[in-house]
KOLTOR-57093 format. One record per atom (N, C-alpha, C): residue in three letters; x, y, z. Coordinates in steps of 0.1 Angstrom, whole numbers, padded with zeros to 4 digits, always signed. Atoms other than C-alpha are relative to their C-alpha. Last residue first. Example, Ala and Ser with C-alpha at 12.3 -4.5 7.8 and 13.67 -1.06 7.14 Angstrom:
! residues 2
SER-0009-0011+0000/SER+0137-0011+0071/SER-0008+0011+0008/ALA+0009-0012+0000/ALA+0123-0045+0078/ALA+0009+0012+0000/
***
This chain:
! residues 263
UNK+0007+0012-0006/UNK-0352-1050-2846/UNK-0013-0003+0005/UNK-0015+0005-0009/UNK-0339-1020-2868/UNK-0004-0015+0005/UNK-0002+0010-0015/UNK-0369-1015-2889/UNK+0009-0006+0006/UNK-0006+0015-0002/UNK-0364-0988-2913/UNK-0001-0010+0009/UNK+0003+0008-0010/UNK-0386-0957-2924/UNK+0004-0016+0003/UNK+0000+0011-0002/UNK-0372-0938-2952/UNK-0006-0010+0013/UNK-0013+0007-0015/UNK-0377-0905-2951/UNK-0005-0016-0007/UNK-0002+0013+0017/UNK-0402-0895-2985/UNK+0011-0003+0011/UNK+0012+0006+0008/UNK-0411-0861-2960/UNK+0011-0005-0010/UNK+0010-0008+0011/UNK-0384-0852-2939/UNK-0008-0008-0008/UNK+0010+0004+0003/UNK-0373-0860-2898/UNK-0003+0007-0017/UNK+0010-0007+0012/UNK-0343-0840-2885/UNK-0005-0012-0009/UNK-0006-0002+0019/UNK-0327-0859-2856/UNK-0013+0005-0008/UNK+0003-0011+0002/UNK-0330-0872-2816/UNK+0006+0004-0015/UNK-0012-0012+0009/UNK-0321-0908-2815/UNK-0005+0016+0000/UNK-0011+0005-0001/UNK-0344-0928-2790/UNK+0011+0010-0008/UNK-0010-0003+0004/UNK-0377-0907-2791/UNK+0012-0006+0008/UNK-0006-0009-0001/UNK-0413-0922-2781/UNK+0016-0003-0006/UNK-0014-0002+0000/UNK-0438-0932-2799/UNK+0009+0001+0006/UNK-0008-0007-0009/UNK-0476-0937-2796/UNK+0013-0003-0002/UNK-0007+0007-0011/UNK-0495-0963-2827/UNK+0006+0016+0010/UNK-0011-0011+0001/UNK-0526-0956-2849/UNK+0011-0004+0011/UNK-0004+0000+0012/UNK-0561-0969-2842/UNK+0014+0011-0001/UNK-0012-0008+0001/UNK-0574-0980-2812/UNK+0001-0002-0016/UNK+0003-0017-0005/UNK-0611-0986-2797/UNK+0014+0005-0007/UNK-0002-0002-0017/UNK-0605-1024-2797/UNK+0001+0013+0004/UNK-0016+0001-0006/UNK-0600-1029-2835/UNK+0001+0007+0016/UNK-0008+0015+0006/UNK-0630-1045-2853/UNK+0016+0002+0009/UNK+0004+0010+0000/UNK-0658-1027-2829/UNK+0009-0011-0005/UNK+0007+0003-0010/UNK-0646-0994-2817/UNK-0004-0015+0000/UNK-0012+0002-0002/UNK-0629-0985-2848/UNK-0004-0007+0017/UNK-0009+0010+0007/UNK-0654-0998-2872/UNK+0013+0000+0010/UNK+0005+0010+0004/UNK-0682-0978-2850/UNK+0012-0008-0004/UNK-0009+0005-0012/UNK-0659-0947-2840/UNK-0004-0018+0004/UNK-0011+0000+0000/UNK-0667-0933-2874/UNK+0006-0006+0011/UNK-0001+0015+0002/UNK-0703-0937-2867/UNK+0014-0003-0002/UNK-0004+0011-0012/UNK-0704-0907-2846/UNK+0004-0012-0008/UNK+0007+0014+0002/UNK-0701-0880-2874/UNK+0004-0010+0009/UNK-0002+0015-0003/UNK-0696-0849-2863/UNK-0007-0009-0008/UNK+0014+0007-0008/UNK-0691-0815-2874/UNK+0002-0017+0000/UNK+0001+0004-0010/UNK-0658-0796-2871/UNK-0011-0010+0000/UNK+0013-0006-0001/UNK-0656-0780-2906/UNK+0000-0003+0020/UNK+0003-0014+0007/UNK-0624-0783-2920/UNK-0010+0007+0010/UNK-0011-0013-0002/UNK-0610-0812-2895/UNK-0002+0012-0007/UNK-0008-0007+0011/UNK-0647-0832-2893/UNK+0013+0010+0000/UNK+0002-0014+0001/UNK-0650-0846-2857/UNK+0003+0002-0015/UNK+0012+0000+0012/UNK-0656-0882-2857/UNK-0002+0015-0001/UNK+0005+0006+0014/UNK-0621-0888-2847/UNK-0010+0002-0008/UNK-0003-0009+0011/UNK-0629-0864-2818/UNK+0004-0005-0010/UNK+0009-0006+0011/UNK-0649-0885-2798/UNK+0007+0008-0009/UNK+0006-0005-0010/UNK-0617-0908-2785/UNK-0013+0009-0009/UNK+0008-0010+0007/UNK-0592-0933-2797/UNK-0013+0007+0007/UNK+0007-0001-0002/UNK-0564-0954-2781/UNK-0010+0012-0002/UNK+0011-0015-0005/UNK-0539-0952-2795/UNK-0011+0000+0001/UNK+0013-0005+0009/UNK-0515-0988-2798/UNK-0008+0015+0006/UNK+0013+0004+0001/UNK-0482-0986-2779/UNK-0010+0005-0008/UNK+0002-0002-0013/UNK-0446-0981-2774/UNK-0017-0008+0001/UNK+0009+0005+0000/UNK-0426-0981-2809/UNK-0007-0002+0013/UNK+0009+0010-0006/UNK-0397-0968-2802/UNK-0011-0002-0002/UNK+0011+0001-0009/UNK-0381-0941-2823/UNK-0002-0015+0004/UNK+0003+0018-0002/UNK-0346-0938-2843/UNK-0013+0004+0011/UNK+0010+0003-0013/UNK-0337-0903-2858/UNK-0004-0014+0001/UNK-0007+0000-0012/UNK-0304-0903-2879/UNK-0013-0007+0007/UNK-0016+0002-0006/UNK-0304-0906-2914/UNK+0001-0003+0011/UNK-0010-0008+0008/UNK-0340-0905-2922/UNK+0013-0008-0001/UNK+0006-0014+0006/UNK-0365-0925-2898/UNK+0007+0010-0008/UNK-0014-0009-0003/UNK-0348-0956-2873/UNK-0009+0008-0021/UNK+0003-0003+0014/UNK-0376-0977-2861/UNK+0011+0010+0000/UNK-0007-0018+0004/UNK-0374-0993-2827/UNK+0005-0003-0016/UNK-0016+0004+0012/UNK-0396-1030-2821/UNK+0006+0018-0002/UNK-0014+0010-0007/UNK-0419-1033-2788/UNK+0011+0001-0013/UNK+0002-0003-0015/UNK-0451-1020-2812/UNK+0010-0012+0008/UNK-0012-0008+0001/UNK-0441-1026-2849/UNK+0001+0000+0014/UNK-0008+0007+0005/UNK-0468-1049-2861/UNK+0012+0004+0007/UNK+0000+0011-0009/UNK-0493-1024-2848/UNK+0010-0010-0002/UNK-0007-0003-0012/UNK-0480-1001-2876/UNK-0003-0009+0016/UNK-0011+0009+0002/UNK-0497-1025-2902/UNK+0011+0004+0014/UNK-0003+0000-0013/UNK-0533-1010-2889/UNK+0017-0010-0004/UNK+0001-0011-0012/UNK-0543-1013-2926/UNK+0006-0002+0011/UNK+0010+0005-0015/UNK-0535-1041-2953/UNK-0001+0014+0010/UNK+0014-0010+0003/UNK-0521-1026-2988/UNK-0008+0001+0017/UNK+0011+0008-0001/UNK-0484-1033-2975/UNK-0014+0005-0003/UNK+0001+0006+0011/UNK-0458-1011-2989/UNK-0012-0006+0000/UNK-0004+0008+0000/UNK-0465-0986-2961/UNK-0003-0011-0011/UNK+0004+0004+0011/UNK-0470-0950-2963/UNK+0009-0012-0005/UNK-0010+0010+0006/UNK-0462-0935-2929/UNK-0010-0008-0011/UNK+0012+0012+0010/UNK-0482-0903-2917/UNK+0012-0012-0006/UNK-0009+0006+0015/UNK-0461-0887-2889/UNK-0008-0009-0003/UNK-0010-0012+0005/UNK-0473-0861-2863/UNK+0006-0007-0013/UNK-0010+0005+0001/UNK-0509-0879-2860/UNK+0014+0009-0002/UNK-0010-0009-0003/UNK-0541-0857-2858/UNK+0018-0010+0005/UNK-0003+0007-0010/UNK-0565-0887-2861/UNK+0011+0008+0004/UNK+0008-0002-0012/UNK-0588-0868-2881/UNK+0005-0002+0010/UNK+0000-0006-0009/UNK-0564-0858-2903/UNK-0009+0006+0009/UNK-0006+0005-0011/UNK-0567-0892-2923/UNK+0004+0014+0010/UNK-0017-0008+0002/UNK-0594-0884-2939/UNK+0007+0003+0010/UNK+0001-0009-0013/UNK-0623-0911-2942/UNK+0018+0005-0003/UNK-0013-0005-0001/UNK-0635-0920-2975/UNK+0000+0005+0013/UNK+0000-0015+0003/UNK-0670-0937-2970/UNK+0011+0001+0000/UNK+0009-0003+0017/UNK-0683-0973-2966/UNK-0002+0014-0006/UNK+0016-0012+0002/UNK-0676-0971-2928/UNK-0006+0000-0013/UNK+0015+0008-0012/UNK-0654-1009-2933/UNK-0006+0013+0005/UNK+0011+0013+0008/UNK-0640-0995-2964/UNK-0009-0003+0007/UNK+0009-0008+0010/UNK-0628-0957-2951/UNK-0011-0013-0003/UNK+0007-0004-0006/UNK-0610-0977-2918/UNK-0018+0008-0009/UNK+0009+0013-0005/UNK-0592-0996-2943/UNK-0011+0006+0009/UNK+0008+0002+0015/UNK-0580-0959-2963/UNK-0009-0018+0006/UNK+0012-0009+0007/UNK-0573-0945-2931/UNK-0007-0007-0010/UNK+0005+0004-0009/UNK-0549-0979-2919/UNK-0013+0015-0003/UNK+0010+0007+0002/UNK-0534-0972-2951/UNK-0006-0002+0010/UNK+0015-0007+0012/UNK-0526-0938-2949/UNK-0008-0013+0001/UNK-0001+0002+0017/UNK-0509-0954-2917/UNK-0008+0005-0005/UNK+0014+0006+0006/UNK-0506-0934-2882/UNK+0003-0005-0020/UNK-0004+0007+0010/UNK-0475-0926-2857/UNK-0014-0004-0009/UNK+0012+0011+0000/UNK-0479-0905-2827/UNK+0004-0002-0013/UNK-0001+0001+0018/UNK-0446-0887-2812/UNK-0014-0013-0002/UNK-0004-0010+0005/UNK-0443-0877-2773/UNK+0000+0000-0016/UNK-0013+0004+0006/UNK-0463-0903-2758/UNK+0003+0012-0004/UNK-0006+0012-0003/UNK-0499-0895-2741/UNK+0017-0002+0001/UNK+0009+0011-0011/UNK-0522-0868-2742/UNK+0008-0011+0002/UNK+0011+0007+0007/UNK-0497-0842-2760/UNK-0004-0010+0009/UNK+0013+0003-0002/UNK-0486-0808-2747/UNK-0009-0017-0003/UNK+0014+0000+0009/UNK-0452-0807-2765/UNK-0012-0008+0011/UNK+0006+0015+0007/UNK-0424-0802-2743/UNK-0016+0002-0001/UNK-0009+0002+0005/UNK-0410-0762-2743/UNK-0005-0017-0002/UNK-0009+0011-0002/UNK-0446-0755-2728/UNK+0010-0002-0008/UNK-0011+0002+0010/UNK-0470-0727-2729/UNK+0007-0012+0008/UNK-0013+0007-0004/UNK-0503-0728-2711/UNK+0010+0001-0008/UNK-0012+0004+0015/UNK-0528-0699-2718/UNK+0008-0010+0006/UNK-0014-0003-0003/UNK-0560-0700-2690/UNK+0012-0004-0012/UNK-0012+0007+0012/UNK-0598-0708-2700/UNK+0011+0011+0009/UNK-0009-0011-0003/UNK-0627-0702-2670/UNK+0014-0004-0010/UNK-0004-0004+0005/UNK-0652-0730-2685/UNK+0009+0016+0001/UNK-0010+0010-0008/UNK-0673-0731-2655/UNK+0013-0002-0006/UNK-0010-0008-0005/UNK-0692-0703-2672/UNK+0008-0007+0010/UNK+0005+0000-0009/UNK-0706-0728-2696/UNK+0011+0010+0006/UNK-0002+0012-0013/UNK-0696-0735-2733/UNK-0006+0008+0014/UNK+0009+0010+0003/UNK-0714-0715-2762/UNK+0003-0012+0011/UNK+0012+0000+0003/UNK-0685-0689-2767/UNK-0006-0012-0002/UNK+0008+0004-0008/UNK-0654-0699-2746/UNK-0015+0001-0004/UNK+0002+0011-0008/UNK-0631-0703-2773/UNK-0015+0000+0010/UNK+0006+0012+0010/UNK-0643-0670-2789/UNK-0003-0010+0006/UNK+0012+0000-0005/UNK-0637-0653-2754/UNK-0008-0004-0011/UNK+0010+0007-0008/UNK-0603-0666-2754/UNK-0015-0002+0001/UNK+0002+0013-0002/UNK-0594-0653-2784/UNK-0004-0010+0006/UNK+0010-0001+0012/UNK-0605-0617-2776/UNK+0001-0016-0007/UNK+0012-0003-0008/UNK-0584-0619-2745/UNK-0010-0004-0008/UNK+0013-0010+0002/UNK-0552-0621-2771/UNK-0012-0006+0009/UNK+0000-0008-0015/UNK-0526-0640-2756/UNK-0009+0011-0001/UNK+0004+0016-0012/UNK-0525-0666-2788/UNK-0004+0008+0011/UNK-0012+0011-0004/UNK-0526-0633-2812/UNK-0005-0011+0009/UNK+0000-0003-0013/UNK-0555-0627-2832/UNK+0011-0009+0004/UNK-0017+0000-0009/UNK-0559-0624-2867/UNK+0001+0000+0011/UNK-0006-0004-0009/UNK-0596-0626-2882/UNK+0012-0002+0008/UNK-0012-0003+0010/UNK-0602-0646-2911/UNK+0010+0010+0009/UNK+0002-0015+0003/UNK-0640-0651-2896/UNK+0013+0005-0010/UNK+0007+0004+0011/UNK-0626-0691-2886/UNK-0009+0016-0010/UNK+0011+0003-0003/UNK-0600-0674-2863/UNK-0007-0006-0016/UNK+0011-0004+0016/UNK-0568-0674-2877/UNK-0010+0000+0004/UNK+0011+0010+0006/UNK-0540-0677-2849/UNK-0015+0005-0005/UNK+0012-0008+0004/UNK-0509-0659-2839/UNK-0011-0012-0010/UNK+0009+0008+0008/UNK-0479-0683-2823/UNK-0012+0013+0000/UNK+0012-0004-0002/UNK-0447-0669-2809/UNK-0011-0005-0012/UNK+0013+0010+0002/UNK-0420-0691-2810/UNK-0014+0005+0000/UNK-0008+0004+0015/UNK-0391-0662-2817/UNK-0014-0012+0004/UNK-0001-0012+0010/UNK-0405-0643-2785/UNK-0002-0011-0012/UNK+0013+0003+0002/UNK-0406-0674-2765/UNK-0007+0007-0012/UNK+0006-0008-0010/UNK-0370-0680-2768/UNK-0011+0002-0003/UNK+0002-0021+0004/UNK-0359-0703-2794/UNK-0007+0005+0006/UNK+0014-0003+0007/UNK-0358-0740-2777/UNK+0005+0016-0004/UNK+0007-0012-0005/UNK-0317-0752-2772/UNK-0013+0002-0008/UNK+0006-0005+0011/UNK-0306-0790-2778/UNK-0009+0015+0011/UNK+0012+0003+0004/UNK-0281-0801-2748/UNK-0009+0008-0011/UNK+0001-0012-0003/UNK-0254-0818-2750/UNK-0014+0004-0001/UNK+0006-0002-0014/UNK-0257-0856-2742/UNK+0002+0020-0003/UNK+0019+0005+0000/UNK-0238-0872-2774/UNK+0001+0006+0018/UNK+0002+0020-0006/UNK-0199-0854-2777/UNK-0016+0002+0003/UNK-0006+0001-0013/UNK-0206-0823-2802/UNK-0003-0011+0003/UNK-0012+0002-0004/UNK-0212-0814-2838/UNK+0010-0007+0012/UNK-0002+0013+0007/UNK-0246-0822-2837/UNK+0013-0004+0000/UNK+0005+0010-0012/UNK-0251-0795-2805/UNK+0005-0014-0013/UNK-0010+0000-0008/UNK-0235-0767-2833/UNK-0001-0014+0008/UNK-0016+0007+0006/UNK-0256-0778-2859/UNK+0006+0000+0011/UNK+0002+0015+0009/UNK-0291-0777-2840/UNK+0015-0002-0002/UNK-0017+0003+0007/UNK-0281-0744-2819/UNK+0005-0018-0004/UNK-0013-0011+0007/UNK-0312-0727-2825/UNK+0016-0007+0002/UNK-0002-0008-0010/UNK-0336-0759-2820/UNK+0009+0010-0004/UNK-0010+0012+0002/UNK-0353-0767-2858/UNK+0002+0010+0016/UNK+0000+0009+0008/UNK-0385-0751-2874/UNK+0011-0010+0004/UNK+0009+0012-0001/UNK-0399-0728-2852/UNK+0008-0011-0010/UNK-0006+0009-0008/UNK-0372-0701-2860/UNK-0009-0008+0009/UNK-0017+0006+0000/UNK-0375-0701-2897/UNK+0007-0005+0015/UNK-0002+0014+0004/UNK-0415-0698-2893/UNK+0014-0004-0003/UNK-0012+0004+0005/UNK-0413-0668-2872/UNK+0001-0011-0003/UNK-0002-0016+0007/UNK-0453-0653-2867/UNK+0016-0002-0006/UNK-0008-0008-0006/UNK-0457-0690-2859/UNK+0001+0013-0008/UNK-0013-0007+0008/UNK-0491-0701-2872/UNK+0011+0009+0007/UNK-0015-0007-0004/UNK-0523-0713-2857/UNK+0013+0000-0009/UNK-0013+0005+0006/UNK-0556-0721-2875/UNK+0013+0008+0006/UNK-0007-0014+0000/UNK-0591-0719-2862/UNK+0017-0010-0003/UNK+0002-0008+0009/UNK-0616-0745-2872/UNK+0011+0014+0000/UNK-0009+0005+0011/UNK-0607-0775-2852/UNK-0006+0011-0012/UNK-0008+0001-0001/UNK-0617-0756-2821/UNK+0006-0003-0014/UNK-0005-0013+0010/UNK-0652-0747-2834/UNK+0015+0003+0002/UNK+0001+0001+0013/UNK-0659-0780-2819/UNK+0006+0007-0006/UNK-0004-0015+0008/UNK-0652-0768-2783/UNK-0001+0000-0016/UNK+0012-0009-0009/UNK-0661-0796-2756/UNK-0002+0012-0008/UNK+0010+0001-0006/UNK-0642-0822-2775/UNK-0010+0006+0006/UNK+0015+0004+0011/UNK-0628-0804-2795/UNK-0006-0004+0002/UNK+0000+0008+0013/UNK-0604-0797-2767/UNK-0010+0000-0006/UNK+0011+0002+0010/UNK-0598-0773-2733/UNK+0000-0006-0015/UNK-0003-0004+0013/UNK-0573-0791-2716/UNK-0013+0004-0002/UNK+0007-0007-0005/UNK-0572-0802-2675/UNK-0004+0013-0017/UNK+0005-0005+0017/UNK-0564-0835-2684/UNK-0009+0015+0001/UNK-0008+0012+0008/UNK-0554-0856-2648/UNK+0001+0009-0017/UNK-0013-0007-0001/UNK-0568-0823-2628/UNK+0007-0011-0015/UNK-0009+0009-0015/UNK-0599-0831-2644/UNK+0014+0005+0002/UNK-0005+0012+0007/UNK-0615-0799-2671/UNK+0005-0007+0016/UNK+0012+0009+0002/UNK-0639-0772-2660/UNK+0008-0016-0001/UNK+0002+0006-0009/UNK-0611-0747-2650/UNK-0009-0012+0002/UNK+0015+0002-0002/UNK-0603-0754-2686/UNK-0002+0000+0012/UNK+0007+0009-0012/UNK-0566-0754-2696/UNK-0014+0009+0003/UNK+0007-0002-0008/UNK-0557-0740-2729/UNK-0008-0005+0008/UNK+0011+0008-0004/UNK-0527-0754-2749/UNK-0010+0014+0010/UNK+0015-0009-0007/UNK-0499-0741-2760/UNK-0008-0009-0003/UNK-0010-0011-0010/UNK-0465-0757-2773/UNK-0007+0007+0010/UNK+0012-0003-0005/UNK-0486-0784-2794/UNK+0009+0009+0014/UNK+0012+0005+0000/UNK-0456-0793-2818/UNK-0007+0001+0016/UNK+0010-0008+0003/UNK-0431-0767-2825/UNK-0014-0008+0003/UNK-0001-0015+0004/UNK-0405-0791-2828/UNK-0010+0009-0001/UNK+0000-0005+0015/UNK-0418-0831-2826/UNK+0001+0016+0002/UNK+0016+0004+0016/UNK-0419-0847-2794/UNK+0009+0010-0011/UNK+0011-0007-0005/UNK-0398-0842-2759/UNK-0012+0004-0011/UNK+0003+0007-0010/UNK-0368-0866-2771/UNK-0015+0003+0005/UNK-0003+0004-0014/UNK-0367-0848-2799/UNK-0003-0008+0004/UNK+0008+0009-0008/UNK-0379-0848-2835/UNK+0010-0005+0013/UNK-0014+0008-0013/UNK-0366-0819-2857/UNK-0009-0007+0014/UNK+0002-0002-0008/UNK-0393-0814-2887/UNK+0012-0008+0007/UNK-0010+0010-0013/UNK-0395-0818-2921/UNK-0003+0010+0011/UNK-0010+0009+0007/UNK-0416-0807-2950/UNK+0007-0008+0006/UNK-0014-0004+0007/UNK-0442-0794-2929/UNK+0006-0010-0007/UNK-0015+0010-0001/UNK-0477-0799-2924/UNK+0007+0008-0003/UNK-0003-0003+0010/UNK-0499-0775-2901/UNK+0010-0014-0008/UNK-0015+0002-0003/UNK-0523-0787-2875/UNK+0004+0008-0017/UNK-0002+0006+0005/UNK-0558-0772-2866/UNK+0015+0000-0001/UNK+0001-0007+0013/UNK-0565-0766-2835/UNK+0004-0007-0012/UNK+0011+0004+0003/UNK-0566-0793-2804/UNK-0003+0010-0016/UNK+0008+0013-0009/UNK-0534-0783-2783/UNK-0015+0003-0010/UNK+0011-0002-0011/UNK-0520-0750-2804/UNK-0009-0014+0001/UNK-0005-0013-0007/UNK-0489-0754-2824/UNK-0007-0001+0010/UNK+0013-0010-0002/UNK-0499-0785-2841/UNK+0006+0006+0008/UNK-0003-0002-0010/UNK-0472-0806-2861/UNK-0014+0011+0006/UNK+0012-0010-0005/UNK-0477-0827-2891/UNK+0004+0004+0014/UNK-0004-0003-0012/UNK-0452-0847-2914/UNK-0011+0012+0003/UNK-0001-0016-0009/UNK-0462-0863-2944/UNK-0001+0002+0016/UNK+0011-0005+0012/UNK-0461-0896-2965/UNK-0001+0015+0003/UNK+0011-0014-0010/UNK-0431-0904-2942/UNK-0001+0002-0013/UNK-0008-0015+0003/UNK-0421-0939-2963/UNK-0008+0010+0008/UNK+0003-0016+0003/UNK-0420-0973-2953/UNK+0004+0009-0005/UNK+0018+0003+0001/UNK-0409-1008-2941/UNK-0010+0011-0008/UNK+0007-0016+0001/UNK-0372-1005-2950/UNK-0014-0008+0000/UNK+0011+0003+0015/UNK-0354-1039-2942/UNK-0007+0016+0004/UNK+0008-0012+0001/UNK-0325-1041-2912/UNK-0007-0001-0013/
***
């Protein structure tokens, strides 16, 4: 075993495509990262395969900001200790829906809950009336692919040289930034087929490269685009940047973790 890393920071998103929050730590299931993308709104516009409204069709998406109204019980399952104490296979409880409730910031400053009407009809300002939006909630996290995504600072900061500009790394909405000894970029490819073991407990899979999409070149403050950003990644590394995950150990995750390479 050799330590490759450190979690630089942990990120989770409440709401599918908004902006994310970090935390300190975070409890990383089998079914992704705690509190991460729990809601979503489907699109009657969207394919069955991806039926999501996203940045992509919604810019002013990465402008509004979610937030549990109970940030103590979003943070871990409710009967974390107890289930640790016990033979392996019990199972980890979600906090009722109540206790996960998510209220979100419009870009205005404006409050509105997730099931608020009045946030929908933001969302839908400027899209088409084919765009009928619907709430999804989910106890497993909403995400396009894998249940945990993985991205280097450095692989930001190589992607910054070949654009010839800083690029910031929560473009690529990752749940875990890793800050690896190596200066070189894209190191986490290196890793794919090998399990990583992340604090004390949690151990991940390595699974595959991510395939990347228009919303990289979305600004995360602002939303606006820049296309060329998909230039360096489109041309030196095959459209991907960043690796997919999924969960072998289930365990609390904190920022300055260790990140170890098992095999």
């Amino acid at each position: 075993m050799s330590t490759s890393g450190t979690i630089e920071s942990i990120w989770r998103y409440p709401v599918k495509s908004m902006r994310g929050e970090e935390v300190d730590q975070a409890f990383v299931g089998f079914a992704g990262v705690y509190g991460d993308r729990l809601y979503a709104f489907r699109s009657a516009a969207g394919p069955k395969g991806f039926p999501y409204l996203t940045a992509r069709e919604q810019k002013a998406m990465l402008r509004y900001t979610p937030r549990f109204r109970h940030p103590e019980a979003a943070a871990q399952p409710a009967n974390l200790t107890e289930a640790q104490g016990m033979a392996p296979g019990v199972t980890l409880l979600y906090a009722d829906p109540a206790d996960l409730a998510v209220e979100v910031v419009a870009p205005s400053g404006e409050v509105l809950a997730i099931d608020d009407p009045a946030l929908v009809r933001q969302l839908r300002e400027g899209l088409g009336a084919e765009h009928e939006l619907t709430l999804l909630r989910s106890e497993r996290a909403l995400t396009d692919c894998r249940p945990v995504s993985l991205f280097s600072v450095q692989t930001a900061r190589k992607l910054g040289d070949e654009l010839g500009a800083a690029v910031d790394k929560r473009r690529f909405r990752a749940n875990l930034y890793v800050d690896f000894p190596s200066s070189d970029g894209f190191v986490e490819d290196e890793f794919i087929g090998h399990t990583l073991r992340i604090g004390a407990k949690a151990v991940i899979s390595i699974l595959e490269r991510d395939p990347r999409c228009k919303l990289i070149t979305l600004d995360p403050e602002t939303g606006e685009s820049n296309p060329q950003l998909m230039r360096p990644v489109a041309q030196g590394h095959d459209g991907k940047a960043g690796v997919y995950a999924a969960v072998l150990v289930e365990g609390i995750i904190r920022r300055g973790d260790e990140v170890v390479l098992l095999n």
